[in-house]
N, C-alpha and C positions, 0 to 999 in steps of 0.2 A: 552390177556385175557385168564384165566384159562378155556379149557373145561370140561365138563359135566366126564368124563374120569380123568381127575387130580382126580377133587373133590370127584370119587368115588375111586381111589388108595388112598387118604388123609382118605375118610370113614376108606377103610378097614384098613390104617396105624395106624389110631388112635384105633381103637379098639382091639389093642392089646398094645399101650403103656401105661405103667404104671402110668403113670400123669393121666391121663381120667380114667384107673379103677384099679386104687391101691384099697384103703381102702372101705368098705361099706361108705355110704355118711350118717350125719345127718337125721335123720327121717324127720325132717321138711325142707328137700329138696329134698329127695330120691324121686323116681319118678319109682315105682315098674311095672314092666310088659311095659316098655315104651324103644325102641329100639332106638339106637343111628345113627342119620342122618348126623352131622359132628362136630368134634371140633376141636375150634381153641383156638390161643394162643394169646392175646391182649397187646397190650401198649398203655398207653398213661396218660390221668390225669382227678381226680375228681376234677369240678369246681366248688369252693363254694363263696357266693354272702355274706357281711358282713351284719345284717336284725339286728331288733330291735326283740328279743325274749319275749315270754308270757312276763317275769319279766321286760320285758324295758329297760334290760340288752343290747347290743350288742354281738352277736355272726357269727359265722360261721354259713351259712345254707346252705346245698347242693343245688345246683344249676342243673348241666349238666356234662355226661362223654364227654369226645372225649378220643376215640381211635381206633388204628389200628389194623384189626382183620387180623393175619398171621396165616399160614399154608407152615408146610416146609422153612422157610425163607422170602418167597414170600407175601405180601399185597394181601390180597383175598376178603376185606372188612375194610367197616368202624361201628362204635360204636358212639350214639350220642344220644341229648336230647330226650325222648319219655318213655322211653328209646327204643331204635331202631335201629336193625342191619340189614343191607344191604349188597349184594357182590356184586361184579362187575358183576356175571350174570346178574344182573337186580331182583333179590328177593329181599324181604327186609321186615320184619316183626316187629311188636311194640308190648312189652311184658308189664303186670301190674304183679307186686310182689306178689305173692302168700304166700311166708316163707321164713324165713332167718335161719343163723346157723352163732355163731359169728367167727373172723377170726383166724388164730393161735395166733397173739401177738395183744395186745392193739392198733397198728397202721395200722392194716390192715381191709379193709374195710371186712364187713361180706360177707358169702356165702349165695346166695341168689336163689331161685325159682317160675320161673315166670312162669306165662302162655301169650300164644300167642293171647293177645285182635284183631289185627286186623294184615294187610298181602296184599302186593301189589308186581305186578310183575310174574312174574314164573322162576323158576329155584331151585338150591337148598333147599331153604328155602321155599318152598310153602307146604311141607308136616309137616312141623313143626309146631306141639302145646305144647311143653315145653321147657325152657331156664333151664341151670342151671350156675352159677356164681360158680366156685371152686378157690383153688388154688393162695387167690390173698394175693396180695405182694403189702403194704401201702396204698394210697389214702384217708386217714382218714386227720380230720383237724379241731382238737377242739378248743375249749379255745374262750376268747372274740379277740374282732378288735379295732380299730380305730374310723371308719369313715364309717358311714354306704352306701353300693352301692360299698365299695372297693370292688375288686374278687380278686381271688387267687385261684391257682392249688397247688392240690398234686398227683404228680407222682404215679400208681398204674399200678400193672402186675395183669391179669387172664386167667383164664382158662373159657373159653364159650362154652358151651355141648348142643347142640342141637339135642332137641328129640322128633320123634313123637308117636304116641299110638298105638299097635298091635304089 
């Protein structure tokens, strides 16, 4: 299990690599005056549920993430429905979307800005009140279905910034 001491060498590693703060971010996810508590790097896949749409059309609805939140190689956390991330410290926090910002290409899910609705546990994540979604690579999954109740995953990479106020 990662100590208290990794997670703060990961803090300070991440805040100087260029993935976490290359470019200025979208306004409508930037998160101004709000310091960076840890980021990681995620895999795993958007899981979308086949539904009858307003038109009575069948299509794709998003469903639930699962993913694995790394740091340095290492599993340091999971990603899952709530939407809600958790680390093996025993934190684990449940964010509502606040703003998005769409992805680079057509197939990548949007960047996204949450705030921290609720919070269980202590450890890393109990100082944090904002999520930010960067960085991601596919997860998207248009178009109609079949058969409605089918699911289906689409593979998706991000980048997960978490941050608190002051």
């Amino acid at each position: 299990m990662p100590t208290l001491k990794s997670f703060a060498f990961a803090v300070l590693a991440l805040t100087s690599t260029p993935a976490f703060a290359a470019e200025p971010l979208p306004d409508a996810i930037a998160a101004p005056g709000e310091s960076i508590v840890l980021g990681v790097h995620a895999e795993g896949a958007q899981v979308y549920e086949c539904k009858a749409a307003a038109d009575g059309k069948l299509a794709w609805a998003f469903r639930e993430p699962i993913a694995t939140l790394l740091s340095e190689g290492k599993t340091i956390g999971r990603h899952y429905a709530g939407p809600s991330w958790e680390l093996t410290d025993g934190s684990a926090i449940v964010g509502k979307a606040i703003g998005n910002a769409p992805g680079a290409t057509p197939a990548d899910i949007p960047w996204l800005k949450l705030e921290v609705a609720s919070r269980r546990g202590s450890g890393v994540l109990t100082p944090v009140t904002t999520v930010q979604r960067i960085n991601t690579h596919g997860g998207k999954l248009d178009g109609s279905c079949d058969k409605a109740g089918e699911f289906r995953s689409a593979p998706y990479s991000a980048e997960y910034v978490f941050l608190k106020k002051g």
